[in-house]
C-alpha positions as CSV (number, residue, x, y, z in Angstrom):
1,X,-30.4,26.4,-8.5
2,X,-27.4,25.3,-6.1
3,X,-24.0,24.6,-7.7
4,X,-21.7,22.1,-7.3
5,X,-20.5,20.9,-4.3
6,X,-17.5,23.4,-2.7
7,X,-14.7,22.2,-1.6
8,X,-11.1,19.8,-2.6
9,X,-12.9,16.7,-3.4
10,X,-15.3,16.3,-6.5
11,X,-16.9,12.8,-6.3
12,X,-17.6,12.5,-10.1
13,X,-14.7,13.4,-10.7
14,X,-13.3,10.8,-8.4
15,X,-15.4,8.3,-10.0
16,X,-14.4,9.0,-13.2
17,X,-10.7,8.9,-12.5
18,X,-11.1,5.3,-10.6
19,X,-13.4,3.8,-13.6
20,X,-10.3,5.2,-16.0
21,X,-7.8,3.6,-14.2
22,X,-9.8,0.2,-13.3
23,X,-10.0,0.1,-17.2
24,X,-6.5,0.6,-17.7
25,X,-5.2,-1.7,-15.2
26,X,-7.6,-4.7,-16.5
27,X,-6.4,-3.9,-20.2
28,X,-2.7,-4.3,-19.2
29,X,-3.5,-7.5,-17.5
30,X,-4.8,-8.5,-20.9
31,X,-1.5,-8.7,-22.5
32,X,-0.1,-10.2,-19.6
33,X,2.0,-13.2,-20.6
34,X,3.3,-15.9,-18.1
35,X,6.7,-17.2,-17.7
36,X,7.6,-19.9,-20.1
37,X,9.3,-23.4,-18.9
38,X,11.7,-24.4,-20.3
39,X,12.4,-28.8,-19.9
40,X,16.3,-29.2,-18.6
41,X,17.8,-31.9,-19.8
42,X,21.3,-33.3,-18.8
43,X,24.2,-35.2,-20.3
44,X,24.4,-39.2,-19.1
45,X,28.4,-39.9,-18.1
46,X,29.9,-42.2,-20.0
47,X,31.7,-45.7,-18.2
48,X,35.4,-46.1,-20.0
49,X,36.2,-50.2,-19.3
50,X,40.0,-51.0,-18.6
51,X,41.0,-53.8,-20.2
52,X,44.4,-56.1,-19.0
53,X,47.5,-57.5,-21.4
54,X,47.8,-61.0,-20.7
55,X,51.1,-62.1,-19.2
56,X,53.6,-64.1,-21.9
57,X,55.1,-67.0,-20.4
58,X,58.8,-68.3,-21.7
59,X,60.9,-71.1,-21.0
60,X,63.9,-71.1,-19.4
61,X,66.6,-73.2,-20.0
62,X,69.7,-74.1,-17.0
63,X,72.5,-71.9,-16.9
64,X,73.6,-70.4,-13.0
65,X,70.9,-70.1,-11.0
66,X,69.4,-66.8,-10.9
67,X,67.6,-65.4,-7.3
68,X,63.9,-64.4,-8.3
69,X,62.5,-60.9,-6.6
70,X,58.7,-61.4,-6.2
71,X,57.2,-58.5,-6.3
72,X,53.6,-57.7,-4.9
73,X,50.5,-55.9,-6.6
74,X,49.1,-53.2,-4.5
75,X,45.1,-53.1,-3.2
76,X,42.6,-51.6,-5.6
77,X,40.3,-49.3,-3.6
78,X,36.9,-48.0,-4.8
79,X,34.8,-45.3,-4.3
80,X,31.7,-45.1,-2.1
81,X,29.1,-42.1,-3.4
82,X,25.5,-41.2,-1.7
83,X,22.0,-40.7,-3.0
84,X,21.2,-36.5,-2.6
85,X,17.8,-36.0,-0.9
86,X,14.9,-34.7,-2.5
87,X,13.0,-31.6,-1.5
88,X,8.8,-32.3,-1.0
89,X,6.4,-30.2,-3.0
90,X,6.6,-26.6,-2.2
91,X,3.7,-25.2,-0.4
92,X,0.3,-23.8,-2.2
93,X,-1.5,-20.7,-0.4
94,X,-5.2,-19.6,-1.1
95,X,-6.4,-15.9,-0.3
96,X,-9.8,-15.0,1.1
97,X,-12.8,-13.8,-0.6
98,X,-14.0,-10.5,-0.2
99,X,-17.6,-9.7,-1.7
100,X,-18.7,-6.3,-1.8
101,X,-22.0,-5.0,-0.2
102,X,-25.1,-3.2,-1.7
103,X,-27.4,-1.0,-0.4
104,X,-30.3,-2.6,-2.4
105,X,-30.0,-5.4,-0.3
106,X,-29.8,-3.4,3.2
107,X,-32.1,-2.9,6.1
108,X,-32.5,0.9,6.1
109,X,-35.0,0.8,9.2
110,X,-32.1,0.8,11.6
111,X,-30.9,3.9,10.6
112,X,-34.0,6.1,9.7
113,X,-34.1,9.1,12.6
114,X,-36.7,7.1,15.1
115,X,-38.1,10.8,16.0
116,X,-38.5,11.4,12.4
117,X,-42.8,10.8,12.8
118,X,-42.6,13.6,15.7
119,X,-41.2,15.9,13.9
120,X,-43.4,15.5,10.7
121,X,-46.4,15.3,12.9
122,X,-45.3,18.6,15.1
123,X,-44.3,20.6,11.8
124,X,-48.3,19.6,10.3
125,X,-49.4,20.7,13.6
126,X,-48.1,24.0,13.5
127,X,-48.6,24.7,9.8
128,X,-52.8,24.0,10.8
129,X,-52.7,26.1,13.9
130,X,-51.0,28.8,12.1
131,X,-54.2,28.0,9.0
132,X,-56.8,28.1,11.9
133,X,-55.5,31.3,13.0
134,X,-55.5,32.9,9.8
135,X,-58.8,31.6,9.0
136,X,-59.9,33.5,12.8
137,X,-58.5,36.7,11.4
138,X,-59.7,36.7,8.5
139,X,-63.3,35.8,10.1
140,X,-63.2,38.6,12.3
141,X,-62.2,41.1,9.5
142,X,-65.2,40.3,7.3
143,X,-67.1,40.5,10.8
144,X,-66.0,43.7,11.3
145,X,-66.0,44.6,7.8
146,X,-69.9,43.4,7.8
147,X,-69.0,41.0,5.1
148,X,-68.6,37.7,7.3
149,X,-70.1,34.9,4.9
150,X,-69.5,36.6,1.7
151,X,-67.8,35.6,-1.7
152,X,-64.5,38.0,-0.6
153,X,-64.2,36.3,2.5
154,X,-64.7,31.9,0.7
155,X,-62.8,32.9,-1.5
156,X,-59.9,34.1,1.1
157,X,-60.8,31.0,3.1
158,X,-60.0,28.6,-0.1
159,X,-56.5,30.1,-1.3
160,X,-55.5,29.9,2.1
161,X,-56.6,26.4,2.4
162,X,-54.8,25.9,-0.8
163,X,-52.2,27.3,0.0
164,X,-51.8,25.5,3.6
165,X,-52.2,22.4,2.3
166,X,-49.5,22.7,-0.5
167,X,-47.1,23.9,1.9
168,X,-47.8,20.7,4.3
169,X,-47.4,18.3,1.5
170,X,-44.3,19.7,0.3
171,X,-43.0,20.0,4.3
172,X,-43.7,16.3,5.0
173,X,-41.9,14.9,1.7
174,X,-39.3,17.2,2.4
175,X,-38.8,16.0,6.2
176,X,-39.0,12.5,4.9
177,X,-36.6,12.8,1.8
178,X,-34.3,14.1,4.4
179,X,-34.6,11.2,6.4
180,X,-34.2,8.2,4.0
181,X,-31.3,10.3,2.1
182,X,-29.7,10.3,5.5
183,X,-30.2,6.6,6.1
184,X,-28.5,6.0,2.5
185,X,-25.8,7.5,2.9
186,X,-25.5,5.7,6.3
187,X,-25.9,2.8,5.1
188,X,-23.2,3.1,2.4
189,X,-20.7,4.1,4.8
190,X,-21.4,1.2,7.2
191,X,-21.1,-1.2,3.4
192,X,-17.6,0.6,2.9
193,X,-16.1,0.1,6.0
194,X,-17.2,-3.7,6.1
195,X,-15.2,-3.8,2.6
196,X,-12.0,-2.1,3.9
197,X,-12.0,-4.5,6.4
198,X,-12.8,-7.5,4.8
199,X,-9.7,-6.3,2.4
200,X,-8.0,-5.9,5.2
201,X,-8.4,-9.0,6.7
202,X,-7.6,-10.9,3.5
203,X,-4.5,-9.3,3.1
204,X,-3.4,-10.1,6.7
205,X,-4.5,-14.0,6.3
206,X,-2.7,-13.7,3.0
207,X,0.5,-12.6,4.8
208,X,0.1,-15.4,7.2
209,X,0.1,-17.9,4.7
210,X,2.9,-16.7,2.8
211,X,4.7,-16.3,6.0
212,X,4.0,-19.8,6.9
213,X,4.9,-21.4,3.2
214,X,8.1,-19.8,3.3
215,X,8.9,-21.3,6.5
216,X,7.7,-24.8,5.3
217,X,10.1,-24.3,2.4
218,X,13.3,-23.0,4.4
219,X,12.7,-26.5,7.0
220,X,12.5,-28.6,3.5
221,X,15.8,-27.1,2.3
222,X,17.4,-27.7,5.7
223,X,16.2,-30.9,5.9
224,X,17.8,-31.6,2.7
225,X,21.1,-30.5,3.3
226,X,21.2,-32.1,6.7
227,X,20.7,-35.0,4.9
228,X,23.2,-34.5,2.1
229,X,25.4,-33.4,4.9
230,X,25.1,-36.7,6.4
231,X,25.5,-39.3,3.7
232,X,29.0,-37.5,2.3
233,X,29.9,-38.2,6.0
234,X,28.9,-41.6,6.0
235,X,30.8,-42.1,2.6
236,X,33.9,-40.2,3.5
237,X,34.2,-42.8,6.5
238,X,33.5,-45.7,4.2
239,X,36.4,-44.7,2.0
240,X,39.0,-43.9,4.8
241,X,38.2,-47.6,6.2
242,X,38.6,-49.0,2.4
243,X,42.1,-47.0,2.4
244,X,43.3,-48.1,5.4
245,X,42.6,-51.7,4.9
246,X,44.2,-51.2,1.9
247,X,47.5,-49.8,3.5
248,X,47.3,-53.2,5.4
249,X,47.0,-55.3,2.6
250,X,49.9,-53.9,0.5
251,X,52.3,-53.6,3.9
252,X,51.4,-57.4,4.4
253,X,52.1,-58.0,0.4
254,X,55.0,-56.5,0.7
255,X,56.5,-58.4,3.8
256,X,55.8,-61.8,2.5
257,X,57.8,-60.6,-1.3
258,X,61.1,-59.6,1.3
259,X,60.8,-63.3,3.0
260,X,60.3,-64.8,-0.4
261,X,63.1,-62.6,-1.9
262,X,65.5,-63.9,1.4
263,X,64.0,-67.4,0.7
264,X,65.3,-68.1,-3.0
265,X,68.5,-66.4,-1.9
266,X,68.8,-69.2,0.6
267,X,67.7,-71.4,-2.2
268,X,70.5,-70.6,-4.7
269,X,72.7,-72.8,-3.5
270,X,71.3,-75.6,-3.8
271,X,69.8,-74.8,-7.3
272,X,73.1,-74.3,-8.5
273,X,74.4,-77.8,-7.6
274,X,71.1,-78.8,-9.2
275,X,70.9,-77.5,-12.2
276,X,68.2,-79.8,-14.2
277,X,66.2,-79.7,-11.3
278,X,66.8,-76.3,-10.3
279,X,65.9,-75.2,-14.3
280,X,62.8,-77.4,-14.1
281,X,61.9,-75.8,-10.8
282,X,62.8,-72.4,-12.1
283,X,60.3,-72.8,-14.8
284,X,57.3,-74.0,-13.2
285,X,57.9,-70.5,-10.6
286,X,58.4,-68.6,-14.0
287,X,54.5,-70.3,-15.1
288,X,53.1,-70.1,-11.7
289,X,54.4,-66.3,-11.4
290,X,52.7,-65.2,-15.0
291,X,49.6,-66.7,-13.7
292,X,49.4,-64.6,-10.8
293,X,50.1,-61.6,-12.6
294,X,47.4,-61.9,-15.1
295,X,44.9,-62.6,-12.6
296,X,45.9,-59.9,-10.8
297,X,45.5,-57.4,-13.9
298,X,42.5,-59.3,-14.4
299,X,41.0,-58.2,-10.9
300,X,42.5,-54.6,-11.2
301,X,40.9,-54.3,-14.2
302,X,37.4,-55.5,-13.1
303,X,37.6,-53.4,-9.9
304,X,38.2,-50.5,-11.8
305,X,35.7,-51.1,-14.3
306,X,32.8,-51.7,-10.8
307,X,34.3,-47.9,-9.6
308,X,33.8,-45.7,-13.1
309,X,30.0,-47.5,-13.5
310,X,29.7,-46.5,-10.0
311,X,30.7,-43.1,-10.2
312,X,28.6,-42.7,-13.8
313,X,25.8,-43.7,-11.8
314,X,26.1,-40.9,-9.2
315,X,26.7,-38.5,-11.8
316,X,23.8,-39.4,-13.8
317,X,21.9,-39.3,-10.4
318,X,23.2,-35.9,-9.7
319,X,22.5,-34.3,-13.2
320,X,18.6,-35.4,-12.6
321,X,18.0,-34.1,-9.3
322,X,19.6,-30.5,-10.6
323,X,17.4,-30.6,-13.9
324,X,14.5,-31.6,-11.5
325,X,15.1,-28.8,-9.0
326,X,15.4,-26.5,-12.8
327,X,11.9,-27.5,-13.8
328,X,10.6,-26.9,-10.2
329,X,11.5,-23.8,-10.0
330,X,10.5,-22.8,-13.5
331,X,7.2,-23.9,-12.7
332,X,6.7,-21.7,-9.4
333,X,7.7,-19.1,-10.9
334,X,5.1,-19.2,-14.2
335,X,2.4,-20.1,-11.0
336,X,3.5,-16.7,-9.2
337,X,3.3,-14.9,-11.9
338,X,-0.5,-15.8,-12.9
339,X,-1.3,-15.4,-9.5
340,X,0.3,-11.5,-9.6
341,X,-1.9,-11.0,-12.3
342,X,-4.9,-12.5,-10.9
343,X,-4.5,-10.0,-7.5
344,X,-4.3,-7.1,-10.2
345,X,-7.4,-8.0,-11.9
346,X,-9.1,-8.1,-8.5
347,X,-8.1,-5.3,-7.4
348,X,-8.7,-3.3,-10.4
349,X,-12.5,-4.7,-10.2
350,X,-13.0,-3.4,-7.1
351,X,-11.5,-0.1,-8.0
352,X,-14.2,0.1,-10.7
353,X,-17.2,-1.3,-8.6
354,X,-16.1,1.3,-5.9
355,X,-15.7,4.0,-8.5
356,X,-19.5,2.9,-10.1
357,X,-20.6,3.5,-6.2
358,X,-19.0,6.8,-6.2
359,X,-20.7,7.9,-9.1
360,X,-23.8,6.8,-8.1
361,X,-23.4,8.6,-4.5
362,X,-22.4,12.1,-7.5
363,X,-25.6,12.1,-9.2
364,X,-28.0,11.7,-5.6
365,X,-25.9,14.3,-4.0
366,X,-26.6,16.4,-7.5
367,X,-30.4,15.3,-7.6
368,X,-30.6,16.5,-4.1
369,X,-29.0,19.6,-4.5
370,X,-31.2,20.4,-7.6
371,X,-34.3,19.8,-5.8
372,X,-33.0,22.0,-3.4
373,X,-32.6,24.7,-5.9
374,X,-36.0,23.9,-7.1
375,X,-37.8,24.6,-3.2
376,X,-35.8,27.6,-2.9
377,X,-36.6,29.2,-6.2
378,X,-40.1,28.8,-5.1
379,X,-39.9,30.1,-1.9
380,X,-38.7,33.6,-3.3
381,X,-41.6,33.2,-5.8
382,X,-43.8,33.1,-3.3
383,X,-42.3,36.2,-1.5
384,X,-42.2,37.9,-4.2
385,X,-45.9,37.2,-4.7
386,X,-46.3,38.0,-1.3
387,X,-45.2,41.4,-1.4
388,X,-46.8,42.1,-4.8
389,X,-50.0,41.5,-2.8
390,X,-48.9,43.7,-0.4
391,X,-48.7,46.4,-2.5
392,X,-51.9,45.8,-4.3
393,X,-53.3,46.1,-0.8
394,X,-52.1,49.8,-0.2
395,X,-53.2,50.9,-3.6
396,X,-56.8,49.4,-3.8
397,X,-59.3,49.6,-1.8
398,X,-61.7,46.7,-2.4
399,X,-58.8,44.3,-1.8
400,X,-59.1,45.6,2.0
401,X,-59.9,41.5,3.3
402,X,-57.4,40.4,1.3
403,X,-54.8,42.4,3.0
404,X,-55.8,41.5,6.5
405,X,-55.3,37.8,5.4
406,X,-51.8,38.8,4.6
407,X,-51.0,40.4,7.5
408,X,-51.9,37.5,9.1
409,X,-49.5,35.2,7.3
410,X,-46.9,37.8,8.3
411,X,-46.8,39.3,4.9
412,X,-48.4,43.2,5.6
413,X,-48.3,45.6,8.4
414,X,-50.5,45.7,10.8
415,X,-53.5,48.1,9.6
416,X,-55.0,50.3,12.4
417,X,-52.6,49.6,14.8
418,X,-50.0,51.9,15.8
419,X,-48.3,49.4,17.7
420,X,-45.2,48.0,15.7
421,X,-45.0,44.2,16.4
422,X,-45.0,41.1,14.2
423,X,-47.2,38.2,14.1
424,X,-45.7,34.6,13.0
425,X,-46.5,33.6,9.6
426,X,-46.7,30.1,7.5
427,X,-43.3,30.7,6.3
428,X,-41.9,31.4,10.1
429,X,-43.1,28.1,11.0
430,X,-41.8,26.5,8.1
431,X,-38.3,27.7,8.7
432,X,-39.0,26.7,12.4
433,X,-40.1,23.0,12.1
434,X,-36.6,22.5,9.2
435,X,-34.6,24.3,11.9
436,X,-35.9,21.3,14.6
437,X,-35.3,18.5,12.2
């Protein structure tokens, strides 16, 4: 019996350690658990309304006329904001699939030896010449023995018959074994290197199209802050126009309040030497001036109410697109992490499917190597058989044919001879037509 095979590598043992750790890998992905998401809310900003005081109006009665300063009420200016752009849909990627080969399903003709019929034929060829000639010695032995066409010599003739015909049985199985274990294992190395590269080849197109979504997603986000970039530039400049027409307003509010100032200076006078009428006229500019003020609070008040519902709109804008971009990201996170787990399960069936082919490929290489055992046991049986003839040919006499048919086969010396030379036997042959193969 042959042992186990020498060497580093133990395939069984290979195949065991890859079915383990297949096992283990798909029982932690069992208890994998993906990321929760979590909904982001946000806080809506609240408007505060400015309200006015009315302006009292009083009478006034005639005493010395009094110059009046008008005064002037400066330009409200409101805010311009801008609407933030929005980021498309980040990019989805899909990997490749790789299914694995069987030898069940191959065409082993392709790599069966196409000489493998020559050399079964020539190895049957030689083990019958070598029978023929054996049967001719033998033949001329009982000839010269005057016993040709006795019992002694048919029953010599059948054993070697026999024993001819076993041998070529067992020769041509053998030769053919050979050749379909050969085209097996050729076949299983041409299935595994199709699978490391259609592994390969889904890894490099799954590197491409991460590549590729990642690019997608960096010209989104530049996009967007392009964008961004250019509406606060558009609503800076809106609000350095509404200041400066503002500044304009106010300089020109406060140039018509000096000439009106210089005016009722110039007009003291004559209010003076009026005074009814100047008291009259002095309360009517007392009315008319309260009515400008509280229609002047009244507009400051509404423009300022217009500016904090503008701004609470831009902040409530804001806090949505941030919550948005929160749940987004949440999302492709949980979706990368189920997709992690998916590789590992893959991979870990392919571990064990490879590990399954391993073993398989263990137990024909051990089948093979006990059948080996098996031919070689009973080749030293039959030497040992041999030579215990042998022996029972020097010791007895009436054996005499029996011995000539052995030294035929190679087996015995070469009686009544005194040269020393050897003739081929079955087994020489046998070793010779292997040896070709």
């Amino acid at each position: 019996m042959a042992g186990s095979p020498q060497g580093g590598f133990n395939v069984n043992q290979a195949a065991a350690q890859g079915i383990q750790k297949a096992g283990l890998g798909a029982s932690s992905e069992m208890n994998y658990r993906p990321l929760g998401v979590t909904p982001t809310g946000y806080n809506a900003a609240q408007a505060r309304p400015t309200g006015f005081t009315a302006a009292g109006v009083g009478s006034q009665g005639y005493d010395a006329a009094q110059a009046q300063g008008k005064g002037f009420t400066a330009a409200n200016v409101g805010s311009q904001g801008y609407a933030a752009s929005q980021t498309g849909a980040a990019p989805t990627l899909s990997a490749d699939q790789v299914a694995a080969g069987q030898i069940a399903g191959s065409n082993l003709q392709s790599y069966i030896n196409p000489h493998e019929a020559q050399v079964v034929d020539q190895s049957l060829a030689d083990i019958e010449r070598s029978r023929q000639m054996a049967q001719n010695v033998g033949g001329a032995q009982a000839t010269s023995a005057n016993a040709f066409g006795g019992s002694r010599q048919g029953i010599a003739e059948a054993e070697t018959n026999r024993a001819f015909a076993e041998q070529a049985a067992r020769t041509a199985s053998g030769l053919r074994q050979a050749g379909y274990d050969r085209a097996t294992a050729l076949a299983g190395q041409d299935i595994a290197t199709r699978m490391q590269a259609g592994l390969a080849n889904q890894g490099a197109n799954l590197q491409a199209g991460t590549t590729s979504a990642q690019l997608a997603q960096q010209r989104a986000l530049q996009n967007q802050s392009a964008l961004n970039q250019a509406g606060q530039f558009g609503a800076s400049a809106a609000n350095q126009a509404a200041s400066q027409l503002a500044q304009q307003q106010q300089a020109a509010s406060q140039f018509g309040a000096g000439a009106a100032n210089q005016a009722a200076l110039a007009n003291q006078a004559a209010l003076n030497h009026a005074g009814q009428f100047g008291a009259s006229a002095a309360n009517q500019a007392t009315s008319q001036t309260a009515q400008q003020l509280q229609a002047a609070r009244q507009f400051g008040a509404g423009a300022t109410n217009q500016a904090s519902l503008a701004n609470q709109a831009a902040m409530n804008q804001a806090r949505q697109f941030g919550a948005g971009q929160s749940m987004q990201a949440q999302l492709a996170n949980q979706q990368a992490g189920l997709a992690g787990s998916q590789q590992r399960l893959n991979a870990g069936s392919q571990l064990g499917s490879l590990s399954n082919l391993g073993f398989g490929m263990g137990q024909q290489i051990q089948s093979r190597m006990d059948q080996q055992g098996a031919m070689q046991q009973a080749l030293q049986q039959q030497l040992i058989n041999a030579g215990k003839g042998q022996y029972q040919g020097f010791t007895g006499a009436p054996a005499q044919s029996l011995q000539y048919l052995l030294q035929a086969m190679g087996q015995a010396p070469n009686v009544g001879s005194t040269t020393q030379s050897k003739n081929p036997g079955l087994f020489d042959y046998l070793s010779l037509g292997l040896g070709a193969y």
